[in-house]
N, C-alpha and C positions, 0 to 999 in steps of 0.2 A: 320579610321580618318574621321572626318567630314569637309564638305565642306560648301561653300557660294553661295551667288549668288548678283548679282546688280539688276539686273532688270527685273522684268516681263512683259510680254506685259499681262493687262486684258481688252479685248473687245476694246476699243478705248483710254482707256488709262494707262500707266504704273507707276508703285509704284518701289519705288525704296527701296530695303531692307538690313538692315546691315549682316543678315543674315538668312539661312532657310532650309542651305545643296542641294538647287538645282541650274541648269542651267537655262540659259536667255530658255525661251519655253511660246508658248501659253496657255493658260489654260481656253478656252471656252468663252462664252457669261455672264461676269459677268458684274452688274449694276456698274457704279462708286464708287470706292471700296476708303475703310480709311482701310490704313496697317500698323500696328505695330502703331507709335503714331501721324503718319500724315495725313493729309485730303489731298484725290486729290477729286474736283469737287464738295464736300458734295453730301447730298444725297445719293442714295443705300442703301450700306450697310458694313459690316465690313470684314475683310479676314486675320486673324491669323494662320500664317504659323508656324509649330510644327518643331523641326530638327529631326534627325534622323540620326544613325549613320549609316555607310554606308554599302549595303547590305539589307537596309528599307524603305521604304518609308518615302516621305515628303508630309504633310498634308496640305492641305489647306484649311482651314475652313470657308465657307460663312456663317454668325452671322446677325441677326436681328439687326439693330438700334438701341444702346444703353438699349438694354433689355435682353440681358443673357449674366450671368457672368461667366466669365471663371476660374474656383479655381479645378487645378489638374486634369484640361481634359479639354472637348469641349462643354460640355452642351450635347442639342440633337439636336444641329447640324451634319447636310450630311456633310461628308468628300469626296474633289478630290483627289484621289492619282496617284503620277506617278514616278515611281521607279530609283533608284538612283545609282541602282547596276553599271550602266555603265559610271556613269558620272564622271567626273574628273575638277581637280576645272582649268578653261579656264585663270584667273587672280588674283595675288597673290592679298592677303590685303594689304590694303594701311592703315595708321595709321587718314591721310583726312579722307578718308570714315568711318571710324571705329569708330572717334570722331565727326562727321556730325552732329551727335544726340544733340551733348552738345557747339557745334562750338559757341553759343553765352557768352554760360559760361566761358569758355576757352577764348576769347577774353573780357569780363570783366577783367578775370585772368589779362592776360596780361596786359591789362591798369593802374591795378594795383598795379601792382609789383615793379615799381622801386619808386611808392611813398609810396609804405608802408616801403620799406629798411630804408625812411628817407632822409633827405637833408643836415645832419650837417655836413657834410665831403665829399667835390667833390671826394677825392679819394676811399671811399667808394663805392660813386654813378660810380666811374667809374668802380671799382672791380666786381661791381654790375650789367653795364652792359657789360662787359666782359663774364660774367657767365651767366648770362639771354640769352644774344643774342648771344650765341654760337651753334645757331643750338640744345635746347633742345627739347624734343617732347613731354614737361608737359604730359606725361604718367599719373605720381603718381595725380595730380590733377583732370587730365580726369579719372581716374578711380575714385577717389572723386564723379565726378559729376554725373559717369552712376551709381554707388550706389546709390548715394542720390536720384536718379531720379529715380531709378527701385524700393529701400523701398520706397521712397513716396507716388509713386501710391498703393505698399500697403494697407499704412497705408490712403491713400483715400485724401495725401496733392496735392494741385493744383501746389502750385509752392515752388521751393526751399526758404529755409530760408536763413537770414543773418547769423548763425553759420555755415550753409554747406558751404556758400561761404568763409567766414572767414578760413575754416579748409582747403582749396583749397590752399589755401595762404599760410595759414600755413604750409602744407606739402611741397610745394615747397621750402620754404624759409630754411627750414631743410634738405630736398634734395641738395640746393646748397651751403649750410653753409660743410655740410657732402665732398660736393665733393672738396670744394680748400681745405679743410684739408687733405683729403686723396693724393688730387693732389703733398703737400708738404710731407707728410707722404712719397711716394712712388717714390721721384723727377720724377716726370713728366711733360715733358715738353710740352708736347701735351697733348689737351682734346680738342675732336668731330672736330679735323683739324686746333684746334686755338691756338697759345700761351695761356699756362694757365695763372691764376692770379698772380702765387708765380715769376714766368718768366717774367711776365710784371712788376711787382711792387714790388716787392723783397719777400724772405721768412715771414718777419717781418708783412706786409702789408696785405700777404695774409692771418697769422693765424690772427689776427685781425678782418680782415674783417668774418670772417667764425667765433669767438668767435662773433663779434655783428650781425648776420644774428642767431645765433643763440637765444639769448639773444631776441630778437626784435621776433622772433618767438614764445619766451615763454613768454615775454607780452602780445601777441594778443591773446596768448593760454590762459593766465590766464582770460583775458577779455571777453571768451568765458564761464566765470562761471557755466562748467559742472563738478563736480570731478571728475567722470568716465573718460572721456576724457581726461581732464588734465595730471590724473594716467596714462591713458595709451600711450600719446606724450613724457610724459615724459620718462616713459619706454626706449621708444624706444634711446634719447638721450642720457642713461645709455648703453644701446647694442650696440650701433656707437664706444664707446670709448672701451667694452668688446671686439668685434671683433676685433677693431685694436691689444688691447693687444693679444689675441687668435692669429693674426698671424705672431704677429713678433717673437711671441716666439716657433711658432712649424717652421721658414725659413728652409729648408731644410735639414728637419726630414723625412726621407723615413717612417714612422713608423706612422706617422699619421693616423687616418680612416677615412673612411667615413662616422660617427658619427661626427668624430671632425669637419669634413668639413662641415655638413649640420649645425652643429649649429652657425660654423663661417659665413656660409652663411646666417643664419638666422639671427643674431644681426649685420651685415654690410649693407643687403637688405631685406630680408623677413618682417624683425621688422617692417619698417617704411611702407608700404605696407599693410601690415595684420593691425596695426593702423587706417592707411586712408580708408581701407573700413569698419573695424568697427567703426569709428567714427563716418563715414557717417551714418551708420544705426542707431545709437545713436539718432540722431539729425533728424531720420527722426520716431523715438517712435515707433519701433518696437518692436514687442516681445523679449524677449534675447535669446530664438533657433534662431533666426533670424539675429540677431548680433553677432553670435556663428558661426554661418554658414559662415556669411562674414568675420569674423577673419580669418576663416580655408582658406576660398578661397583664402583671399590678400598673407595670409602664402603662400600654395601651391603656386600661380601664383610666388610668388618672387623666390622662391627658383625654381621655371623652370626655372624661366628667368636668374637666378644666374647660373644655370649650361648650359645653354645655351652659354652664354655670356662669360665662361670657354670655352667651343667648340669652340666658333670662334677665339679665341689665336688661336687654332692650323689649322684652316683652312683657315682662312682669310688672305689678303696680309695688310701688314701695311697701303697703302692709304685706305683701306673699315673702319680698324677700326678706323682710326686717334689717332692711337700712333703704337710702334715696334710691330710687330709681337712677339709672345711669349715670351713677357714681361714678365706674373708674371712665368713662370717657372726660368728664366734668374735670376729673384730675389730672386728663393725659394719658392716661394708663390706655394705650391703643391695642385693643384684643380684635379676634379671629374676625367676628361681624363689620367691623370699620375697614382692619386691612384689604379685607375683601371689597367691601363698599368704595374702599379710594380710588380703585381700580377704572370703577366708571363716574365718580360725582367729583370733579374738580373743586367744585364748591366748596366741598365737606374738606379738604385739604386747606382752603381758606379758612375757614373758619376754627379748623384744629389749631393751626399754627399761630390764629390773632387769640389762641387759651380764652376764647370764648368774652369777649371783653364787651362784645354788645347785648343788648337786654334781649332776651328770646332766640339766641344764637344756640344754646346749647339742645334747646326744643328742635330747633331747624336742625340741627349736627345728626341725632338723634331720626328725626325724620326721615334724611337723607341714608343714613344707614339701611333702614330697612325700604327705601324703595330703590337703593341700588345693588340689591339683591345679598347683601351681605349675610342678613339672616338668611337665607337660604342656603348658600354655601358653604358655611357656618354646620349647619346641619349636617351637609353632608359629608366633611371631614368629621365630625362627631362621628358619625356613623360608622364611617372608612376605620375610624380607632375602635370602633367595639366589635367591627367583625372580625380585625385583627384579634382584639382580646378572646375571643371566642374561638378563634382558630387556636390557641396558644392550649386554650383546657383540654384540649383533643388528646392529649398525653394521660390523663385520667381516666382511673376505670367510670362507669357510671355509677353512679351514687344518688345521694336525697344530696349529699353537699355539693357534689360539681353542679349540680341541676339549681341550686341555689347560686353557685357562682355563675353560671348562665343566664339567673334571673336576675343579678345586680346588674349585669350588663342592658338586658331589656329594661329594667329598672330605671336608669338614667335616662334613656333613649325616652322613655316615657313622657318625661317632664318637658319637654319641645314636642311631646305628639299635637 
């Protein structure tokens, strides 16, 4: 597994890095160094830190002054190396640090967002910020932005466009339209620690409000006058509604696979994900293996983070994840930890199928999961999908953003370490 680091000491001053697999350590006498995409001090020279997985070394490469370019190696730049075999990562990622890179974009975001929702309807605006400021962590957005920033440099643009930021928006505003339907879909009354919207403002109020978040995202989508794009937002708000069908009609079918799971996981979250970083790349006029590549990654990344997000149901206490502990098994909702778990507990097939009708049955269900090793292999398909997603960024020059998209990846991984 690969590691991070924050920060280096170089000679008199320190660069602070999203990621590079190493620890806080000296590394010699170098001039006033520019790392990844920021200047400390100007002047010197440059220092592009390679990762490596671990058991490798991590590279440090001191670079001439805007005069060799980096495309699938180092140039004929000297390498410092210093080995990584021993090192262990000292503090977890933070999603602040991780999004550092794009913090001013993200705060455009936010500014926003409640006026792009619209003004005709305070009970909208309130539904709106209900779901806005409920502690989200504009992930889908932030990953909008480290794509758009990592093709751009690419493709050799200086600063993002007005369609990157638009699809920012966009993706959000379909992210949150996605979640009070499902919040009603699934009666729940909790989301990320809050009364939801359906809870606050009635059932009525909330499909509404998530029919016109939707709607008001495929206006701004349309206004974005890319067809590519279009086609494929739109897409995605066809798979929002497939997946929901997908699982109410497999509730508490022990017979499910793990086929049927990654595709419901892919038109409920993957879709919208795998979308937002090909779109970005759209928009920032790259090659289409390039925007090929970033499809594949947003895929991968969604569907770790989907079976991730399944593991904490069963390890997590209801206040971490702000709503009941193992909720969707209690509903039927049979994710990556059980399919795997049915494999060897007949029991837990028992007990799925009687929808839990005896007192302390769903504790026992539960139980069973994770001592038939489901949490574990569980894991290890989580895994299997981010080192896919990891291989997909390899089409990227090195940067401070692909190094951030590398650490969303370790990022999720994290939360099951």
């Amino acid at each position: 597994m690969m590691t991070s680091c924050r920060n280096i000491d170089l000679g008199t001053s320190v660069l602070d890095l999203i990621s590079c697999g190493c620890g806080r350590r000296q590394l010699g006498n170098f001039p006033k160094a520019v790392g990844m995409s920021r200047s400390y001090g100007g002047g010197g020279g440059n220092l592009v830190f390679l990762r490596r997985d671990v058991g490798m070394s991590c590279k440090a490469v001191p670079t001439k002054p805007k005069e060799i370019s980096l495309v699938n190696g180092i140039g004929e730049a000297k390498t410092v190396s210093f080995d990584l075999r021993q090192e262990t990562r000292k503090q977890p990622i933070s999603l602040a640090n991780l999004f550092e890179v794009v913090a001013d974009d993200l705060q455009m975001l936010n500014d926003n967002l409640l006026s792009i929702v619209g003004a005709e309807n305070p009970v909208l605006i309130s539904a709106a910020e209900q779901i806005f400021g409920a502690g989200g962590k504009r992930m889908r957005p932030g990953l909008v932005f480290l794509v758009s920033r990592a093709t751009a440099e690419l493709a050799g643009l200086k600063e993002l466009t007005t369609e990157h930021r638009r699809l920012g928006e966009i993706i959000e505003m379909i992210h949150t339209a996605s979640l009070i339907h499902d919040d009603v879909l699934d009666e729940s009354d909790m989301r990320r620690g809050k009364e939801t919207v359906h809870e606050l403002f009635g059932t009525r109020v909330a499909v509404l409000a998530g029919d016109f978040m939707f709607a008001q995202a495929s206006w701004y989508l349309a206004n974005l006058e890319n067809l590519e794009v279009i086609k494929l937002i739109s897409q995605v708000i066809k798979d929002f509604a497939s997946g929901e069908i997908k699982q109410a009609s497999s509730l508490f079918d022990c017979d499910v696979t793990l086929e049927d799971y990654l595709l419901k996981s892919y038109y409920k979250t993957a879709s919208l994900v795998a979308a937002s970083t090909k779109g970005a790349a759209i928009f920032s006029r790259v090659e289409t293996v390039v925007t090929e590549q970033m499809y594949e990654f947003g895929k991968n990344l969604g569907l770790s983070f989907q079976v991730v997000d399944d593991i904490l149901d069963f390890t997590q206490s209801s206040e971490q994840l702000g709503k009941p502990a193992g909720s969707d098994l209690a509903k039927g909702n049979l994710t990556a930890p059980v399919i795997f778990a049915l494999e060897k507990e007949p029991r837990l097939r028992e007990i799925i199928e009687s929808e839990f009708c005896e007192e302390g049955s769903l504790e026992e269900g539960i139980e069973l999961v994770r001592e038939g090793g489901g949490i574990r292999r569980a894991q290890e398909l989580a895994r299997e999908k981010a080192d896919d997603a990891l291989k997909n960024l390899q089409c990227l020059p090195q940067s401070g953003f692909r190094s951030a998209l590398e650490e969303m990846v370790m990022f999720n991984l994290e939360r099951i370490d």
